[in-house]
OpenMM code with the backbone's topology and positions (N, CA, C; nanometers):
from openmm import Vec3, app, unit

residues = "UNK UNK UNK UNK UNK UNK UNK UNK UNK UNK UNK UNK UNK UNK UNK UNK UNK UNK UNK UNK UNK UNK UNK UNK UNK UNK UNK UNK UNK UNK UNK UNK UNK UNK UNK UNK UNK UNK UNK UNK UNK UNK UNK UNK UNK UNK UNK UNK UNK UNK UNK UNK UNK UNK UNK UNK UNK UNK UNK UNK UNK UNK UNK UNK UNK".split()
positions = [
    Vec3(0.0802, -0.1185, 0.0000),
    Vec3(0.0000, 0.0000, 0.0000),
    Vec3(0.0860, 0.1270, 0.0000),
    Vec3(0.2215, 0.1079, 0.0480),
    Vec3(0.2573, 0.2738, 0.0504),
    Vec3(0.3658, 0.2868, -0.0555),
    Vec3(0.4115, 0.1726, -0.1279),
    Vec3(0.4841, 0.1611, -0.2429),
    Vec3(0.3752, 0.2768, -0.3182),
    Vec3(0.2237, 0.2329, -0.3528),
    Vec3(0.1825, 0.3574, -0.4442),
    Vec3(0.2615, 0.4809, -0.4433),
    Vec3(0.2603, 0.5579, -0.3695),
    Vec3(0.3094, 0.7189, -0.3661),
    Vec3(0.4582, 0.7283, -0.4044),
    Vec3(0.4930, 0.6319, -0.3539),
    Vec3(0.6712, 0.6134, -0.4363),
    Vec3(0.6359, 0.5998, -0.5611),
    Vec3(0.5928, 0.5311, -0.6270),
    Vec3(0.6098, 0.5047, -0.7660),
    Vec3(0.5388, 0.6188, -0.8590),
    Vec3(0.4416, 0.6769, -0.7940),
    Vec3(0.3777, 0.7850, -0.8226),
    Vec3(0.4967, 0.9071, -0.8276),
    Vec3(0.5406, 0.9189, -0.7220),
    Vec3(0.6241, 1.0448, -0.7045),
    Vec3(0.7837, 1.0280, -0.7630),
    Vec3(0.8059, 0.8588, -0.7874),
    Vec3(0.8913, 0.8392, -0.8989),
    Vec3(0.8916, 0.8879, -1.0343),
    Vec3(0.7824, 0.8366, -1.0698),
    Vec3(0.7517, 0.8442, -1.2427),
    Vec3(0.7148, 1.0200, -1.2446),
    Vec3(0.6859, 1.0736, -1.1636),
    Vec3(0.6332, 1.2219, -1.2210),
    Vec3(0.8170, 1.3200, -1.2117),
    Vec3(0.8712, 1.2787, -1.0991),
    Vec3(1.0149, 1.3433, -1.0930),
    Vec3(1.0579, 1.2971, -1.2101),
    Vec3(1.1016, 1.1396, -1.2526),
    Vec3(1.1252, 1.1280, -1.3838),
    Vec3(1.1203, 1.2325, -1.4864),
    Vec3(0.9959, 1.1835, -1.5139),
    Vec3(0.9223, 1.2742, -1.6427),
    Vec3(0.9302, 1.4391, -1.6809),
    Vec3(0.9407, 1.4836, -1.5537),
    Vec3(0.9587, 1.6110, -1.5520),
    Vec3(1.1238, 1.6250, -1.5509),
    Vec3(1.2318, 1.5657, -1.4908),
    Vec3(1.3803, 1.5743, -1.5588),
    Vec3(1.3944, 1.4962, -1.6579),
    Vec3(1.3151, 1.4143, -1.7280),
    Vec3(1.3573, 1.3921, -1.8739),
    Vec3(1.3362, 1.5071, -1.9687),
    Vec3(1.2022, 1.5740, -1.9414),
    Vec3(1.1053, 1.6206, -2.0259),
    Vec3(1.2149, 1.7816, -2.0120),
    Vec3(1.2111, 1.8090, -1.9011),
    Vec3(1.3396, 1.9443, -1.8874),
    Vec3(1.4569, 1.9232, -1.9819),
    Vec3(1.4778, 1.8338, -1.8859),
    Vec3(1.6822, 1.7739, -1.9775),
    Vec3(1.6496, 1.7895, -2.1368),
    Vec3(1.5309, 1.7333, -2.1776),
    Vec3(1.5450, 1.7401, -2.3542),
    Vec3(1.5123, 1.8690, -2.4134),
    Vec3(1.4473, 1.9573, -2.3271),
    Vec3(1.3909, 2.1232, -2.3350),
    Vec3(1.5176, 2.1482, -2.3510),
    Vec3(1.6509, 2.1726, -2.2450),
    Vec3(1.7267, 2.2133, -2.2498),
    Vec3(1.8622, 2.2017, -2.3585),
    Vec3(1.8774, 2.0595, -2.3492),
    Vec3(1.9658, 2.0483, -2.4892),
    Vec3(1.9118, 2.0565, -2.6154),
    Vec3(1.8197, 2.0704, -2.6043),
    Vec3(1.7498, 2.1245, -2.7610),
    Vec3(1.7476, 2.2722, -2.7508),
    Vec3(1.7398, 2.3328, -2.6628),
    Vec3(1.7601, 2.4935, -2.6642),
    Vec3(1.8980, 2.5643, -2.6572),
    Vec3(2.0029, 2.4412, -2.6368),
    Vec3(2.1665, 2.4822, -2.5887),
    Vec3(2.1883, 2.4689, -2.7187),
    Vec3(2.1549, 2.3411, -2.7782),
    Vec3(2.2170, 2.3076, -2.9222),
    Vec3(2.1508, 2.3973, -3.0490),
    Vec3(2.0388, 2.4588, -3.0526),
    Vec3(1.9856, 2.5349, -3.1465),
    Vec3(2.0690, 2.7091, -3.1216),
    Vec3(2.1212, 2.6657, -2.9642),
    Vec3(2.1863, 2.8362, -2.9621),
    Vec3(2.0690, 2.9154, -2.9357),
    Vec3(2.0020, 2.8839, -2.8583),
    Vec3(1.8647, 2.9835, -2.8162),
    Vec3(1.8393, 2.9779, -2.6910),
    Vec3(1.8595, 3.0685, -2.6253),
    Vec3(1.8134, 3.0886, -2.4853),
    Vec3(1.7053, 2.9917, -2.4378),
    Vec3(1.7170, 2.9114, -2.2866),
    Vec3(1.6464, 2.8331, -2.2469),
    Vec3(1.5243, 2.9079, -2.1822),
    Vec3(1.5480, 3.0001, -2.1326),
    Vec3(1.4316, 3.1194, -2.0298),
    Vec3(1.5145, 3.2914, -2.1199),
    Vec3(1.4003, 3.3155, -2.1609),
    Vec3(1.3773, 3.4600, -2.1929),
    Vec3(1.4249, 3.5294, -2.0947),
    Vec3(1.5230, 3.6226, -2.2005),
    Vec3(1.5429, 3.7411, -2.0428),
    Vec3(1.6453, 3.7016, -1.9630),
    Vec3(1.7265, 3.5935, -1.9445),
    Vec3(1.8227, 3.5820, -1.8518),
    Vec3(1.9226, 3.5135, -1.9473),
    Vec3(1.9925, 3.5502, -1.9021),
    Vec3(2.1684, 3.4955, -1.9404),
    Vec3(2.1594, 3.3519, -2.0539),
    Vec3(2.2071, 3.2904, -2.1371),
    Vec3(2.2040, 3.1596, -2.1746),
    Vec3(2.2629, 3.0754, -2.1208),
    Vec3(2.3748, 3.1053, -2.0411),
    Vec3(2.4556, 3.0304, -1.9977),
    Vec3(2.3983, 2.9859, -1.8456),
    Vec3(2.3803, 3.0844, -1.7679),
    Vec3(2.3239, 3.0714, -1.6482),
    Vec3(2.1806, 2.9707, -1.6445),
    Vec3(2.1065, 3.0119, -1.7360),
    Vec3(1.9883, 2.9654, -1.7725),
    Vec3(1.9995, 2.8026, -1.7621),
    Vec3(2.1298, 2.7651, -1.8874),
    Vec3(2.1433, 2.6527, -1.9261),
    Vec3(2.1906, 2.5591, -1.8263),
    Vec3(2.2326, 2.6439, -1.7330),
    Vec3(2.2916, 2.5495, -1.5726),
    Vec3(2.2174, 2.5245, -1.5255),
    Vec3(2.1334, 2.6146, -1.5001),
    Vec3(2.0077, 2.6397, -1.3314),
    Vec3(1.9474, 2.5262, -1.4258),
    Vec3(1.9022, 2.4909, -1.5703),
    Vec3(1.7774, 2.4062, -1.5952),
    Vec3(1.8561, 2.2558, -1.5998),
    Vec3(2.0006, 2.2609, -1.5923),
    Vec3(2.0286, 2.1345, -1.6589),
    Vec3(2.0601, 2.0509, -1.5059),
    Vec3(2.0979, 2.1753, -1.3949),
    Vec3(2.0918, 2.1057, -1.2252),
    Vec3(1.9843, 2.0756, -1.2000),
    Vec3(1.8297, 2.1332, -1.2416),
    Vec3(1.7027, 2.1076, -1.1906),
    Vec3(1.6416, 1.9615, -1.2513),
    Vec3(1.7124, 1.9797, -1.3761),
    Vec3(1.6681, 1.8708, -1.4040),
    Vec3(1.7858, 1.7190, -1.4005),
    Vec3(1.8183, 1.7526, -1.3477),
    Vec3(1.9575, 1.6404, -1.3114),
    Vec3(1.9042, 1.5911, -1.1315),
    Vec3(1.8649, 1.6927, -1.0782),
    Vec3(1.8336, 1.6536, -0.9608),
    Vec3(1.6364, 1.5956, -0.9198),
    Vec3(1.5962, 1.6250, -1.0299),
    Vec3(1.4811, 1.5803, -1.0541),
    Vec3(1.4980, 1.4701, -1.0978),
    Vec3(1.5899, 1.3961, -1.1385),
    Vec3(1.6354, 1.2710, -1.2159),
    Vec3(1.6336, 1.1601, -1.0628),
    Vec3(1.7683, 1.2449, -0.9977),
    Vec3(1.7719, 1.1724, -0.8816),
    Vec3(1.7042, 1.1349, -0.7800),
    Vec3(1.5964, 1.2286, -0.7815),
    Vec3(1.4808, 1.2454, -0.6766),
    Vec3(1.3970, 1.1185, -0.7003),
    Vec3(1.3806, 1.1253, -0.8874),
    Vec3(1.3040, 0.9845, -0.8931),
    Vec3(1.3586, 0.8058, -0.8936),
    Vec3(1.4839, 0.8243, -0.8910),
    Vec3(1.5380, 0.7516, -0.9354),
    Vec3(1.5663, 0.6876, -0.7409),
    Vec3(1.5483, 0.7800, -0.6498),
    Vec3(1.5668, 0.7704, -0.5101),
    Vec3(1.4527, 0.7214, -0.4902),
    Vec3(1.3169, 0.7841, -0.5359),
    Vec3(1.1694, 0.7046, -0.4908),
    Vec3(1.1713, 0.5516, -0.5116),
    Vec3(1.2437, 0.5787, -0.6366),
    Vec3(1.2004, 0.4027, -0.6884),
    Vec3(1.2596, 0.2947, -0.6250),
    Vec3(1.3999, 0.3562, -0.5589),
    Vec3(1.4898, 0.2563, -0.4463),
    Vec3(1.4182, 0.2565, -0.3231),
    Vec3(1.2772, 0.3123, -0.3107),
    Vec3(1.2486, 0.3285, -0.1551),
    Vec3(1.1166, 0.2340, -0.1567),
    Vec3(1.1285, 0.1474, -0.2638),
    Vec3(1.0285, 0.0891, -0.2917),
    Vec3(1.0381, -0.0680, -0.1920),
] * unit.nanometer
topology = app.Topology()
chain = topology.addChain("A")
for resn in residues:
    res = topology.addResidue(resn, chain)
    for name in ("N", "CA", "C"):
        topology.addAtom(name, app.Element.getBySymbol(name[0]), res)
């Protein structure tokens, strides 16, 4: 019964650092700012740690299974 919410809160951290991570190298590699308005470079960090640690977050639920 409490495996649900792990696997739940696995697969959505997943999805959301896959779904980032591919936002981002598709916006590094086209040479286009990831967030309007701020730096590219900075941008391209802050999204590529968020989504690197969103990776781990899910990848931690699923070991807590």
């Amino acid at each position: 019964m409490e495996s649900g919410p792990a696997i739940f809160a696995g697969t959505v951290f997943c999805l959301f650092g896959a779904a980032l991570l591919a936002w981002t190298v598709t916006r590094a590699r086209q040479h286009r700012p990831v967030a309007l308005g701020v730096n590219r470079v900075a941008s391209t960090t802050v999204a590529g740690t968020v989504a690197t640690v969103a990776l781990a977050l899910g990848a931690w639920c699923f070991t807590r299974l």
